[in-house]
C-alpha positions in Angstrom: -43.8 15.7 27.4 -42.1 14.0 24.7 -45.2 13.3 22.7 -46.4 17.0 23.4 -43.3 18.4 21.7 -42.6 16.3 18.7 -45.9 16.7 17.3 -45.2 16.3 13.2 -46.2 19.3 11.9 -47.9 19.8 8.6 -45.7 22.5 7.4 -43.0 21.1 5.5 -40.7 24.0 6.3 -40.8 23.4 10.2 -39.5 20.9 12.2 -39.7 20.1 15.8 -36.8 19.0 18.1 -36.3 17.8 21.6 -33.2 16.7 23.6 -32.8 14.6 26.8 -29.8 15.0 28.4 -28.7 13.8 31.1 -25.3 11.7 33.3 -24.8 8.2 31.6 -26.3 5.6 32.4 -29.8 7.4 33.4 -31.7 6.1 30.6 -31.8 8.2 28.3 -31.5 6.2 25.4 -34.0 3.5 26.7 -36.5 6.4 27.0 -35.9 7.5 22.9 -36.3 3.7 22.5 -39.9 3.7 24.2 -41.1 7.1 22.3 -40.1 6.2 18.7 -41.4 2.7 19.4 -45.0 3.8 20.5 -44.6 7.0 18.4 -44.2 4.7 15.1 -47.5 5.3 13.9 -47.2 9.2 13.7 -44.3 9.4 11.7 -43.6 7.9 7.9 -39.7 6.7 9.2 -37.5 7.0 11.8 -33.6 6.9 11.9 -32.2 6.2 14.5 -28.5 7.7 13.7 -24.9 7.7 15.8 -24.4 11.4 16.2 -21.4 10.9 17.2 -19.9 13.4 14.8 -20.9 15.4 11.4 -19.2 12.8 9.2 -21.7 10.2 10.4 -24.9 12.6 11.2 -24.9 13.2 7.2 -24.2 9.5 6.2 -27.4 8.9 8.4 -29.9 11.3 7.5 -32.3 11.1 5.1 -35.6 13.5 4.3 -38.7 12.3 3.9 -42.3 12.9 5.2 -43.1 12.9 8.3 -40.0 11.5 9.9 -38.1 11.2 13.2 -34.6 11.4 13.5 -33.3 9.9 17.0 -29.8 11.3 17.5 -27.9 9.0 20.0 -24.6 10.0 21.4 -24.9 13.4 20.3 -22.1 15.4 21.8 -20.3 17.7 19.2 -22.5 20.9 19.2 -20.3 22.0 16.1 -21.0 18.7 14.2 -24.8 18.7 15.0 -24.9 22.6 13.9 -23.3 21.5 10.2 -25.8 18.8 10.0 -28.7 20.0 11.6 -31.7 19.0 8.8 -33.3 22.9 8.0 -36.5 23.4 7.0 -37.4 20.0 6.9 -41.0 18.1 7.8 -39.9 16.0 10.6 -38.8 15.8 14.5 -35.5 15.6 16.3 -34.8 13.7 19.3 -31.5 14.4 20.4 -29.4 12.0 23.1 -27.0 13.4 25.3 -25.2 13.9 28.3 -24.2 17.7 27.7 -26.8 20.6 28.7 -24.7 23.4 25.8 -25.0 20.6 23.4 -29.1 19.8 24.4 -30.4 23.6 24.9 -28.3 25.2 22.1 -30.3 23.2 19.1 -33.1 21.7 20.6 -36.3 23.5 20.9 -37.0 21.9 24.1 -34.8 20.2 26.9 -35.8 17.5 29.6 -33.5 16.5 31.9 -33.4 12.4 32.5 -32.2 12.3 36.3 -31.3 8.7 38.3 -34.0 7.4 40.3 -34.5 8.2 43.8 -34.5 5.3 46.4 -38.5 5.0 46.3 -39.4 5.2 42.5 -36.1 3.1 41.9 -37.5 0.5 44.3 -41.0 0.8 43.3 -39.8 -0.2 39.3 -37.3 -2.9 40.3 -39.7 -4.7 42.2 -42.5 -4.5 39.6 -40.3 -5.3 36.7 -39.2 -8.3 38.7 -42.5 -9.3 40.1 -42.6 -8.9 43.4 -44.8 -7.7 45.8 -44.1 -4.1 46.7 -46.0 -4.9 50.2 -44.0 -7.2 51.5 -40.9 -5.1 53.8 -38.3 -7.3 53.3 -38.8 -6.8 49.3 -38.7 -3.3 49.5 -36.2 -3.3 51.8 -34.1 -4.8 48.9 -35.0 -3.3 46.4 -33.9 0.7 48.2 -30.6 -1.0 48.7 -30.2 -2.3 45.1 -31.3 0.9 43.7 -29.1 3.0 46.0 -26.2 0.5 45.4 -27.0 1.8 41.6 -27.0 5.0 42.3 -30.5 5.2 41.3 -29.3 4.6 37.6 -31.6 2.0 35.5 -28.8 -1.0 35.1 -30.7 -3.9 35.3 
């Protein structure tokens, strides 16, 4: 979905934005991580940028063409509003754990939820290497990831 939406575009007076938002600890950030790293080759640069208020959104930004701008932490609607790069070639990837603060810039929203006990299981085990048909393995692994609250900590 990510992909779908910040698709460069090649007028240089639109951009495109998404946000994930989502409790902490879901993997939100991990998730931006994975997209600008396999999206590199679509965009010229990407900054990744602590959004943390308007002070440091606009010692972080920069224009130039195509880019991505990954803002991590972003939680002050008013601070993202001042700084908010305007008719600019480029795509915005906003982090964040507030839905006002994701839906109210963002073109686009996608929730990041915690893992249920399956798919939770089901990752741990393969990231670990271990066979997903063996009980006693998957077994563990539903406790783990419900000990976790099906959040990504490991």
């Amino acid at each position: 979905m990510i992909q779908n939406t910040l698709v460069p575009t090649q007028t240089p007076s639109t951009s495109t934005s998404m946000a994930l938002f989502g409790m902490g600890g879901v993997g939100k950030t991990q998730l931006a991580l994975y997209y600008a790293h396999h999206s590199s080759n679509r965009f010229g640069i990407i900054l990744w940028i602590a959004a943390d208020n308007a002070i440091t959104i606009g010692q972080n930004s920069r224009e130039a063409s195509p880019w991505l701008i990954v803002s991590d932490n972003a939680e002050d609607l008013q601070a993202l509003k001042v700084a908010w790069p305007g008719g600019s070639h480029g795509s915005i990837l906003l982090i964040t754990r507030d839905f006002d603060v994701a839906r109210n810039p963002a073109a686009e929203c996608l929730r990041v939820d915690p893992f249920d006990s399956a798919e939770g299981s089901v990752i741990l085990l393969r990231q670990i290497g271990l066979d997903l048909a063996v009980t006693a393995n998957s077994q563990h692994a539903i406790a783990i990831t419900e000990s976790l609250g099906g959040l990504p900590l490991l």
